[in-house]
C-alpha positions as CSV (number, residue, x, y, z in Angstrom):
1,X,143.2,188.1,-129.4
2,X,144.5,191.1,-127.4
3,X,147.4,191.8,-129.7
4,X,144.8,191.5,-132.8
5,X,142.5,193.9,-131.1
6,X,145.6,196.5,-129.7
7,X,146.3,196.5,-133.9
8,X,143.4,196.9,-135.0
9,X,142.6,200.3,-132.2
10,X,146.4,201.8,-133.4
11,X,145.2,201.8,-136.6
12,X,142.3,203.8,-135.7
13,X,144.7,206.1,-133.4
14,X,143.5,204.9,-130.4
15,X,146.5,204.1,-128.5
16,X,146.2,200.5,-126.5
17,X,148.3,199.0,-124.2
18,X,147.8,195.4,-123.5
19,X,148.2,194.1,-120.4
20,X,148.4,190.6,-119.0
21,X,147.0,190.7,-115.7
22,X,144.6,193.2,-113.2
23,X,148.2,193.7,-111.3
24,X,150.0,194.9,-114.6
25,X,146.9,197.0,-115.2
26,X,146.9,198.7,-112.0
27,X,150.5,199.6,-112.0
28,X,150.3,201.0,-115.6
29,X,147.0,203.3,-113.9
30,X,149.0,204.3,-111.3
31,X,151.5,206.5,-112.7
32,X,149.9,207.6,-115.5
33,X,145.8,208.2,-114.6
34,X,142.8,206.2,-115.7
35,X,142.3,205.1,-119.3
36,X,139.1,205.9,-121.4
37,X,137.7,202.3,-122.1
38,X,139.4,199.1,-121.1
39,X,138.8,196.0,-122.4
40,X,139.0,193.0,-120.1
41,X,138.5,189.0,-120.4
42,X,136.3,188.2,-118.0
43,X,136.5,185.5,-115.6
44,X,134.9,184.6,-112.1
45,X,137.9,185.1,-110.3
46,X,138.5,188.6,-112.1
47,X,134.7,189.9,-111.4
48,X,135.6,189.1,-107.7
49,X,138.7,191.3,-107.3
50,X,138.1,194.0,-105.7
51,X,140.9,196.3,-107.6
52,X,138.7,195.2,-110.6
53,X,135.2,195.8,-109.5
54,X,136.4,199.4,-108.7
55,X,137.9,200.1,-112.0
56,X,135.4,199.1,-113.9
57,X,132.9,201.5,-111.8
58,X,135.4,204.2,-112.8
59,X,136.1,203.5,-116.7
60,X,133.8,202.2,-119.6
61,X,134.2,199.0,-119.9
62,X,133.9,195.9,-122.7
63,X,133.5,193.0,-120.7
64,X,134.5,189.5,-123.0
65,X,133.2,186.8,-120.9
66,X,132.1,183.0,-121.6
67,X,128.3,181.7,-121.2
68,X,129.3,180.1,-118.0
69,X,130.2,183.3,-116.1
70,X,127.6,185.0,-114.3
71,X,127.9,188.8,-115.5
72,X,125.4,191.3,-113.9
73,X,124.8,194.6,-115.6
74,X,126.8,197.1,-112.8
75,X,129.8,195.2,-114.2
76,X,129.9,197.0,-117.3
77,X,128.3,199.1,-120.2
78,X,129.3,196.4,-122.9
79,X,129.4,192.7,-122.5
80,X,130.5,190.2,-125.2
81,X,130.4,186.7,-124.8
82,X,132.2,184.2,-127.0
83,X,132.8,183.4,-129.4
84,X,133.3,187.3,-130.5
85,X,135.1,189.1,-133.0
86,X,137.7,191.2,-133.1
87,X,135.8,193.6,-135.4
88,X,132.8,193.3,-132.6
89,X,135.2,194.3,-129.7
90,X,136.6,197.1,-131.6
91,X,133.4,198.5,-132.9
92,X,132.7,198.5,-129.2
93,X,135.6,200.3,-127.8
94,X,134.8,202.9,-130.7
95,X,131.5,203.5,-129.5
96,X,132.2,203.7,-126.0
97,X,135.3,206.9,-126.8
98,X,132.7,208.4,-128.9
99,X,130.4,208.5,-126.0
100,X,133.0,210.0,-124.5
101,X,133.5,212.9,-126.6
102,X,130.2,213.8,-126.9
Protein backbone atom coordinates (compact mmCIF):
# COMPACT_ATOMS: atom_id res chain seq x y z
CA UNK A 1 0.00 0.00 0.00
CA UNK A 2 2.75 2.58 0.76
CA UNK A 3 4.35 2.35 -2.70
CA UNK A 4 0.65 2.65 -4.28
CA UNK A 5 0.08 5.72 -2.19
CA UNK A 6 3.97 7.34 -2.67
CA UNK A 7 2.63 6.99 -6.68
CA UNK A 8 -0.28 8.24 -6.50
CA UNK A 9 1.13 11.75 -4.26
CA UNK A 10 4.21 12.03 -7.17
CA UNK A 11 1.72 12.27 -9.51
CA UNK A 12 0.22 15.07 -7.84
CA UNK A 13 3.88 16.69 -7.19
CA UNK A 14 3.87 16.01 -3.84
CA UNK A 15 7.17 14.40 -3.35
CA UNK A 16 6.90 11.10 -0.79
CA UNK A 17 9.38 9.13 0.61
CA UNK A 18 8.45 5.89 1.99
CA UNK A 19 9.87 4.62 4.89
CA UNK A 20 9.91 1.26 6.59
CA UNK A 21 10.27 1.91 10.07
CA UNK A 22 9.91 5.13 12.90
CA UNK A 23 13.98 4.55 12.94
CA UNK A 24 14.30 5.09 9.08
CA UNK A 25 11.88 8.00 9.49
CA UNK A 26 13.80 9.73 12.04
CA UNK A 27 17.07 9.54 10.39
CA UNK A 28 15.62 10.78 7.00
CA UNK A 29 14.16 14.00 9.57
CA UNK A 30 17.28 14.48 10.84
CA UNK A 31 19.36 15.79 8.16
CA UNK A 32 16.87 17.18 6.15
CA UNK A 33 14.01 18.97 8.63
CA UNK A 34 10.47 17.94 9.29
CA UNK A 35 8.07 16.91 6.51
CA UNK A 36 4.61 18.56 5.92
CA UNK A 37 2.21 15.53 6.45
CA UNK A 38 3.28 11.93 7.17
CA UNK A 39 1.42 9.09 6.79
CA UNK A 40 1.91 6.29 9.30
CA UNK A 41 0.41 2.58 9.85
CA UNK A 42 -0.57 2.59 13.09
CA UNK A 43 0.06 0.00 15.60
CA UNK A 44 0.07 -0.20 19.58
CA UNK A 45 3.59 -0.60 19.73
CA UNK A 46 4.11 2.54 17.25
CA UNK A 47 1.57 4.96 19.35
CA UNK A 48 3.80 4.09 22.35
CA UNK A 49 7.15 5.24 20.98
CA UNK A 50 8.03 8.09 22.21
CA UNK A 51 10.08 9.37 18.95
CA UNK A 52 6.63 8.80 17.42
CA UNK A 53 4.28 10.45 19.78
CA UNK A 54 6.56 13.57 19.37
CA UNK A 55 6.47 13.67 15.68
CA UNK A 56 3.26 13.43 15.31
CA UNK A 57 2.62 16.53 17.81
CA UNK A 58 5.00 18.34 15.33
CA UNK A 59 3.57 17.27 11.77
CA UNK A 60 -0.06 16.67 10.39
CA UNK A 61 -0.60 13.43 10.48
CA UNK A 62 -2.89 10.44 8.70
CA UNK A 63 -3.04 7.88 11.13
CA UNK A 64 -4.11 4.22 9.21
CA UNK A 65 -4.87 2.01 12.09
CA UNK A 66 -7.05 -1.28 12.59
CA UNK A 67 -10.43 -1.38 14.81
CA UNK A 68 -8.54 -3.11 17.43
CA UNK A 69 -6.07 -0.24 18.22
CA UNK A 70 -7.12 2.26 20.63
CA UNK A 71 -6.37 5.75 18.85
CA UNK A 72 -7.23 8.89 20.91
CA UNK A 73 -7.69 12.15 19.05
CA UNK A 74 -4.08 14.05 20.27
CA UNK A 75 -2.59 11.32 18.11
CA UNK A 76 -3.51 12.94 14.99
CA UNK A 77 -5.69 15.28 12.75
CA UNK A 78 -6.80 12.28 10.40
CA UNK A 79 -7.37 8.75 11.34
CA UNK A 80 -8.29 5.96 8.89
CA UNK A 81 -9.14 2.61 9.91
CA UNK A 82 -9.27 -0.38 7.55
CA UNK A 83 -9.99 -1.34 5.34
CA UNK A 84 -9.15 2.18 3.47
CA UNK A 85 -8.33 3.25 0.17
CA UNK A 86 -5.59 4.48 -1.39
CA UNK A 87 -7.76 7.21 -3.05
CA UNK A 88 -9.02 7.96 0.76
CA UNK A 89 -5.41 8.29 2.20
CA UNK A 90 -4.39 10.50 -0.58
CA UNK A 91 -7.48 12.72 -0.60
CA UNK A 92 -6.25 13.04 3.01
CA UNK A 93 -2.73 14.00 2.71
CA UNK A 94 -4.15 16.60 0.08
CA UNK A 95 -6.22 18.22 2.37
CA UNK A 96 -3.94 18.34 5.17
CA UNK A 97 -0.94 20.38 2.59
CA UNK A 98 -3.67 22.57 1.61
CA UNK A 99 -4.33 23.47 5.18
CA UNK A 100 -1.05 24.11 5.10
CA UNK A 101 -0.91 26.68 2.58
CA UNK A 102 -3.62 28.49 3.56
Amino acid sequence: MRTAVRAELRELGVDALGMDSADDANRAIATGGLPNVIVVEATAELLGNPRIKDLVQRVPTVLIASRTVKVSPPDAPVVLYHPVLIAEIVARVSELLARDHD
